[in-house]
C-alpha positions in Angstrom: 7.9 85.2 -12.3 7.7 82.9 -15.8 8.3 80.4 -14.2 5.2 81.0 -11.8 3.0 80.3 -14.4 4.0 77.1 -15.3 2.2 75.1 -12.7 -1.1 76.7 -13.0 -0.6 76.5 -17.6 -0.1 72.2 -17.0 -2.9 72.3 -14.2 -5.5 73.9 -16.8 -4.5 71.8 -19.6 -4.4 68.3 -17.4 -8.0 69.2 -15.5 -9.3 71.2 -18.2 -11.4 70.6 -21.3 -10.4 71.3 -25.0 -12.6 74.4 -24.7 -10.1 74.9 -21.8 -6.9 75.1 -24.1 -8.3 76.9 -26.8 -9.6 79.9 -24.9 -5.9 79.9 -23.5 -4.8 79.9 -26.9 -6.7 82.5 -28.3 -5.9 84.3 -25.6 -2.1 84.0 -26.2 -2.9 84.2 -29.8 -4.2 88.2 -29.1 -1.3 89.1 -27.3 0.9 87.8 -29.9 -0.5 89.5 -32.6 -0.5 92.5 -30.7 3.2 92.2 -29.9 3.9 91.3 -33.2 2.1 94.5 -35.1 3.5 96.1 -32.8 7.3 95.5 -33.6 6.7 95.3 -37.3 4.4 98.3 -37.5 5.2 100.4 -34.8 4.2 103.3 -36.9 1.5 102.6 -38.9 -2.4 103.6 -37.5 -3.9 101.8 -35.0 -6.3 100.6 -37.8 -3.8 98.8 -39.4 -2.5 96.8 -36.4 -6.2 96.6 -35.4 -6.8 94.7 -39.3 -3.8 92.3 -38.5 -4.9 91.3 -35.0 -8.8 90.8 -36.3 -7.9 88.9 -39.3 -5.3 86.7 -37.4 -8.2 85.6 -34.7 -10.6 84.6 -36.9 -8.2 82.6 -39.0 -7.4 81.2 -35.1 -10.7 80.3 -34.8 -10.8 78.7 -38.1 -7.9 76.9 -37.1 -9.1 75.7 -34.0 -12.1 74.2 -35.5 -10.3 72.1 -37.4 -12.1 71.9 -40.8 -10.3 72.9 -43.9 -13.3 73.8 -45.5 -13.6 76.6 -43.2 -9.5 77.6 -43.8 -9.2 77.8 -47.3 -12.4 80.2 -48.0 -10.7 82.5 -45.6 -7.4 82.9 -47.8 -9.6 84.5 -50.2 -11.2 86.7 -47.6 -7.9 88.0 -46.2 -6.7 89.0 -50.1 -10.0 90.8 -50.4 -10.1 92.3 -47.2 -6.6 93.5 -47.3 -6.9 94.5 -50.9 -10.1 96.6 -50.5 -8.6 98.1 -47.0 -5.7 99.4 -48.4 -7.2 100.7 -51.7 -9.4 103.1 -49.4 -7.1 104.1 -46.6 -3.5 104.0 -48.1 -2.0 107.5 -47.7 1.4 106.9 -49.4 1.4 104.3 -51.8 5.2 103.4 -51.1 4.6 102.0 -48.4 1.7 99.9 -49.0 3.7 96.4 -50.6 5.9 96.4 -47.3 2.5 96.9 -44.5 0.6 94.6 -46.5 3.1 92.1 -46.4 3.9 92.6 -43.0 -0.3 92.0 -42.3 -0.3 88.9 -44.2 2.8 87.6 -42.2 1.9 88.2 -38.9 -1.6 87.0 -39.7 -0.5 83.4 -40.7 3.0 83.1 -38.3 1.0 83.6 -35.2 -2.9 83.6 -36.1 -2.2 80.2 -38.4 0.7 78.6 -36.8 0.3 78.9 -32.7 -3.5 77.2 -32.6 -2.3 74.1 -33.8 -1.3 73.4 -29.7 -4.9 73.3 -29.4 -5.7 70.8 -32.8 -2.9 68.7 -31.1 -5.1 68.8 -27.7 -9.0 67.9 -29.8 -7.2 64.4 -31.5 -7.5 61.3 -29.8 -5.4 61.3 -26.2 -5.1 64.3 -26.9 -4.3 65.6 -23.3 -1.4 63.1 -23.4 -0.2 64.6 -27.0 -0.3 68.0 -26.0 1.7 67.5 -22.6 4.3 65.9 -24.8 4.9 68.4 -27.5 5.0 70.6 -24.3 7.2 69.3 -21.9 9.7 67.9 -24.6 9.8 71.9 -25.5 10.0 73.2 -22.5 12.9 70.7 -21.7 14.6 71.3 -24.7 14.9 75.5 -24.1 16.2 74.5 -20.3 18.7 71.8 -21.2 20.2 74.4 -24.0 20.2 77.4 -21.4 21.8 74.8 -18.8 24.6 73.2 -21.1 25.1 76.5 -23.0 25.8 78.2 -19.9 28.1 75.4 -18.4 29.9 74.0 -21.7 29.1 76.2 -24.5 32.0 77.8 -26.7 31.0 78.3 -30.4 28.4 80.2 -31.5 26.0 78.5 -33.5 24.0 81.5 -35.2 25.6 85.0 -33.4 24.4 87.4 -36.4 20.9 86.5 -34.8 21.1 84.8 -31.5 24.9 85.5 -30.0 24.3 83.7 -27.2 22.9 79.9 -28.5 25.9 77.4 -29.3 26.3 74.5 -30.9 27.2 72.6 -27.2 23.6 74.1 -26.2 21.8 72.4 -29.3 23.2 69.4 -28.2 22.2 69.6 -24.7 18.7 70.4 -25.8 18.1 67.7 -28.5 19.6 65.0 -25.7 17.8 66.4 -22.7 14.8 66.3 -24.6 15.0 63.0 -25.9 15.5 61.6 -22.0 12.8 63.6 -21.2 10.4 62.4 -24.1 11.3 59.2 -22.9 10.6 59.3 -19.8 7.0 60.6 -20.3 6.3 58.1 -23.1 6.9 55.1 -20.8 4.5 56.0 -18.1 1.9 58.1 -19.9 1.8 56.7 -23.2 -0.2 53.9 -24.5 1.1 51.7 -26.4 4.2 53.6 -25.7 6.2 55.0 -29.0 8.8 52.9 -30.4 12.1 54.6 -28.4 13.8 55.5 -31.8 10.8 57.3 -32.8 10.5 58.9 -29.4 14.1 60.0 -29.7 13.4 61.2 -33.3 10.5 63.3 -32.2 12.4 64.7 -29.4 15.1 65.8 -31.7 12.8 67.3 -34.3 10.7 69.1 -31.9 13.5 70.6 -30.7 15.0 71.7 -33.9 11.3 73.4 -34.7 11.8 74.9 -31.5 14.8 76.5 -32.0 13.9 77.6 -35.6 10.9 79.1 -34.0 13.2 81.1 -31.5 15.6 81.8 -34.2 13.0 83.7 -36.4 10.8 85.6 -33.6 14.7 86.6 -32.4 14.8 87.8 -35.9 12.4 89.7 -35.7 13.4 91.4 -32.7 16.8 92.4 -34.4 14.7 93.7 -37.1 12.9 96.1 -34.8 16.4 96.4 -32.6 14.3 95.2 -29.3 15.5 92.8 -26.8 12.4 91.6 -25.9 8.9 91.0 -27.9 7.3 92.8 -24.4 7.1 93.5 -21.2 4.0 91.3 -20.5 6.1 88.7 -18.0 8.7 91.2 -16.2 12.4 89.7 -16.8 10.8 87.1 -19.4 9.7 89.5 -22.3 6.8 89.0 -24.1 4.1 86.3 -25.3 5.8 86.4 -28.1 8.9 85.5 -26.3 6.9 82.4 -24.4 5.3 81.2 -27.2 8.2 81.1 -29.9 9.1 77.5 -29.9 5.6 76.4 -30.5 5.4 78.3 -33.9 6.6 75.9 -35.7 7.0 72.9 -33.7 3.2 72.5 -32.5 2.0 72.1 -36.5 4.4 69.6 -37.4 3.3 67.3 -34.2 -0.1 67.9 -35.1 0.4 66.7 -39.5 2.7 63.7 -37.4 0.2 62.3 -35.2 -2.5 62.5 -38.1 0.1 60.4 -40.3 1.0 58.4 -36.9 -2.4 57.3 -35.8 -4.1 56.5 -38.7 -1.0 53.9 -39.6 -1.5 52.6 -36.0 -4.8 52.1 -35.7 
């Protein structure tokens, strides 16, 4: 069934506006929230996880307009807001460090990190940028389930992930790269320079798998196998949107530093 969605997902962002993509993200954005509170605080007040999930959409939306000057001044407004929360509702003082914390987190690893999909989507070509960062992604978690499955034999991180290998990071980071290729020469003008495109490939994947690494973390944590049951047999939104975490806002601070030097 995951992979139903994937057709309609690239038919929204090809057709659709930037308004398009960011509703979709927000969207995603909720239920990731949502599935992380509820992992990390599965016992804490609704309240609590309600705070999280509030404060993590408006920094979203904060995100997603793209102006620092709207970011920073909501740092401050999260401290306060947290601080004053906790000073009137805290019960048992003990554990107020460890929720608090786990609020901040979740606030800025899925309400600060995931909207940067839709910065990459507002910059200039930015319909081509985003389809990049996706499918060179996407490619990258199929070529490692592919050649894991068929080649893999040593365990590259099995106190977290038992099942990724090191022959499955290869796969990944060379699949991608032909893939990135691929798409650079017949959507992308002037096309990147095939080292960089390689490079980029490569890095993207890396961020992807550190993003998969750490939500899979997480799930150990909270001894769950799967972030949700939103997708039945895929997990969670969570679980869709892991590799993005951290490889969407590094595409997005390369392309600023990319097309201003190629302008």
């Amino acid at each position: 069934m995951g992979g139903l969605l994937v057709p309609p997902i690239l038919f929204l962002i090809i057709v659709g506006s930037p308004v398009v993509l960011s509703l979709m993200v927000l969207v995603a954005t909720f239920l990731g929230l949502r599935e992380f509170y509820s992992l990390t605080l599965p016992n804490a007040r609704g309240i609590e996880r309600a705070m999280g999930i509030g404060l993590g959409l408006i920094l979203s939306c904060s995100v997603i307009c793209g102006d620092p000057k709207t970011i920073l001044p909501f740092f401050v407004l999260l401290l306060m807001v947290l601080s004053l929360f906790f000073l009137v509702m805290s019960d048992n003082l003990s554990s107020t460090i460890s929720s608090m914390g786990i609020l901040v987190f979740g606030i800025l690893y899925v309400g600060f990190l995931f909207p940067h999909v839709s910065l990459v989507r507002n910059m200039t070509d930015g319909r081509v940028w985003v389809l990049l960062l996706i499918v060179t992604v996407w490619a990258g978690d199929i070529f490692a389930f592919l050649t894991g499955s068929l080649l893999g034999k040593h365990k590259l991180y099995p106190k977290i992930s038992p099942n990724k290998t090191y022959e499955g990071l290869g796969g990944a980071m060379g699949g991608s790269a032909v893939v990135a290729l691929v798409y650079s020469h017949f959507f992308i003008v002037p096309r990147l320079n095939p080292g960089l495109c390689v490079l980029l490939a490569i890095g993207l994947t890396i961020l992807g798998q550190l993003g998969d690494f750490t939500e899979s973390m997480l799930k150990r944590s909270a001894q769950v196998k799967d972030s949700g049951s939103l997708i039945p047999g895929h997990g969670g939104m969570l679980d869709r949107m892991d590799s993005f975490l951290f490889s969407a806002p590094c595409f997005h601070y390369f392309l600023l530093y990319y097309l201003k030097e190629t302008r």
